[in-house]
Steps between C-alpha positions, in 0.01 A plus 500: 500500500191306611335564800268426814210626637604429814715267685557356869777515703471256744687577868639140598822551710351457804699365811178439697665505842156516715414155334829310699634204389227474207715750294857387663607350158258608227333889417162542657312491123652160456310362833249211487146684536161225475678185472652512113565879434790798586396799551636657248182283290246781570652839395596288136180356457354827546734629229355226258137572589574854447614501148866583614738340340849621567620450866811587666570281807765691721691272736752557768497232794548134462399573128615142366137307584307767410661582161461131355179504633446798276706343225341710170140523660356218262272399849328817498467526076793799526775331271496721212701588209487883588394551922456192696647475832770599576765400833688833542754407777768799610741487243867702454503700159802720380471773783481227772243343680281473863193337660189612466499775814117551505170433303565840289891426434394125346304679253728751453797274443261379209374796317672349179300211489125716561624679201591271297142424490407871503167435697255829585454314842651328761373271742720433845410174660563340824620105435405404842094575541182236476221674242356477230453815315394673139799740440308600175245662734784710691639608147104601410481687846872690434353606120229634621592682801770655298736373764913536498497193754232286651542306830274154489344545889302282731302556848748342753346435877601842708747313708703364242501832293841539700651200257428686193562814272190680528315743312254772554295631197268770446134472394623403150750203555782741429810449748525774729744310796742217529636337756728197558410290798381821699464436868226717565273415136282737377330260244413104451597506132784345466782463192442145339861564337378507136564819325452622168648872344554642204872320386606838408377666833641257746858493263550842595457452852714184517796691337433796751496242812813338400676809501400579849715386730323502791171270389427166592434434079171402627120506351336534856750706649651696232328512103159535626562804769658608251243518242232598756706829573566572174085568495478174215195392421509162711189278555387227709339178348282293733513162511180284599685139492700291684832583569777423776845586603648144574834694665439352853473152669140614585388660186626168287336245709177762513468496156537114475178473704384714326467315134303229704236798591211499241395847610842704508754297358666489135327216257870295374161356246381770292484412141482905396838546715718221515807525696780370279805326661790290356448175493570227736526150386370301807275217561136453584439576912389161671219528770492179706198341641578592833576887436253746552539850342287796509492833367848433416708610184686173425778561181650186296784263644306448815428231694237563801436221754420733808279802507496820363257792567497854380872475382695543181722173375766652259590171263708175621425543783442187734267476834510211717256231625304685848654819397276816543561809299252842585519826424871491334731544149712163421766631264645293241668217535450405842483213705224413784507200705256300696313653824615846430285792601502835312328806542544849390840485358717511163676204463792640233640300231690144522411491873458132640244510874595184667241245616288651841623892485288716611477855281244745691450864576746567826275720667268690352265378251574792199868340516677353172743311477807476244614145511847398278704174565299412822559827632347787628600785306257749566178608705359778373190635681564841419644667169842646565503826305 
């Protein structure tokens, strides 16, 4: 039987709950991000830039979107013969059949497909995270180290540490604590999600967890305490780049503003790392005389006539004569009419904004606001953990 080097197993169930009425009908990877991709674009185009070539895409919640989005991966250069991408849905064999009950329990439930490919490593990616990253440089990091498991981390600001799964590491990089969302963190470096073990390694553990009956079949909460107790050889790989966790109202119009930054954001335009993204057959934007747009991302199907500054314009989208747009994401498909003010909000798909409305913060000027068919659906000035 042939076999892989490695492969990815890409985590893309994701209800994405904290996002509202964003995710109310679609999973959280297959969400709009910079005007003309999903989300679910990154992790995949990292595959391809990473030499991986076989993918498995596990879905659970409102798969239907995201799976022909996926279709055989022939956007991201993964439809192949033998590997490609893969959708790997919950399915009911001859023993039955469940949803995926946590992270560890959707690979578990596909242990026959890993080995099919009979890979010496496995990488376990989140589908719902903005990054660009070299995955051949974790593998290089794992070889080296001589690791059993390696944890991709990054330095988080102290007062969001609470968010993530963080790790503390010894002088050497090598794993010594991990905690999920701890309220009292000892350590900023926190879990991107992306984790590559030895197949062999992490099979054994997966079997092990599904036999206990008291586990969460979790990675953060279950495989890698696990592992850590068990005295493995477990080691910490820092990331330098940019990365978010779009799981919030906040956090996804942050990182929005974020791609219009020259100094901190994510370049959508670099030629050595293009993002790759299904194709969208819509026509040319048209900016009128009388619009005025600056430091704006405006996507195809659009037709500006107002202003727009410091916002992202997902495609066919249309903005109305004295219109002014600051500081805000305009999903797809949405209409804007005349005299209508906007700042600091979402406006979610196939909304229409009557002529004259007003769309402001409420009180405070850190508020955003989640705006669907004219209404308000959200403020969210604060992350609700």
């Amino acid at each position: 039987m042939a076999e892989k080097k490695w492969i990815a197993m890409l985590l893309a169930g994701g209800q994405g709950t904290r996002l509202g009425n964003l995710t109310s009908s679609i999973a959280k990877p297959a969400l709009t991000f910079g005007g003309k991709y999903r989300i679910i674009d990154f992790s995949l185009s990292n595959c391809t830039h990473s030499g991986i070539d076989t993918v498995g895409v596990l879905t659970q919640y409102q798969p239907h979107l995201l799976n022909s989005y996926v279709g055989n991966g022939r956007a991201w250069d993964l439809d192949r013969k033998f590997g490609g991408a893969m959708v790997l849905p919950p399915y009911i064999g001859k023993n039955g059949g469940e949803w995926y009950r946590g992270t560890a329990n959707a690979v578990y439930q596909n242990i026959h497909y890993i080995d099919h490919y009979d890979p010496e490593y496995v990488v376990i990616l989140s589908g719902d995270h903005i990054y660009k990253m070299d995955y051949e440089k974790l593998l290089q990091f794992h070889i080296e180290k001589g690791s059993q498991a390696t944890i991709s981390v990054i330095e988080v600001p102290w007062q969001e540490a609470n968010r993530f799964g963080i790790i503390t590491t010894n002088y050497n990089g090598k794993i010594v604590e991990f905690e999920e969302k701890p309220p009292l963190p000892r350590s900023n470096l926190a879990s991107m999600g992306v984790y590559l073990f030895n197949w062999k390694f992490l099979k054994q553990y997966l079997i092990e967890d599904e036999q206990n009956a008291a586990s969460s079949n979790d990675f953060g909460k279950d495989i890698i305490p696990k592992m850590l107790a068990d005295s493995n050889q477990l080691y910490a790989y820092q990331f330098n780049g940019y990365w978010k966790d779009v799981g919030t109202i906040n956090s996804f119009w942050e990182s929005h503003m974020d791609l219009l930054n020259d100094h901190q954001g994510l370049r959508l335009d670099d030629p050595h790392w293009k993002i790759y993204a299904g194709d969208a057959d819509h026509p040319p934007q048209y900016i009128s005389p009388e619009a005025e747009v600056r430091n704006s991302l405006i996507n195809e199907g659009c037709w500006i006539y107002g202003k727009v500054a410091s916002s992202v314009v997902s495609y066919n989208v249309y903005v109305g004569k004295d219109t002014n747009i600051k500081d805000s994401v305009i999903m797809p498909n949405v209409t804007i009419g005349n005299n209508v003010t906007i700042e600091r909000a979402i406006i979610a798909s196939n909304t229409i904004i009557e002529d004259g409305k007003v769309i402001a913060p409420l009180n405070q000027t850190d508020d955003i606001q989640l705006i669907c068919q004219n209404h308000l659906i959200q403020s969210a000035m604060k992350e609700v953990l």
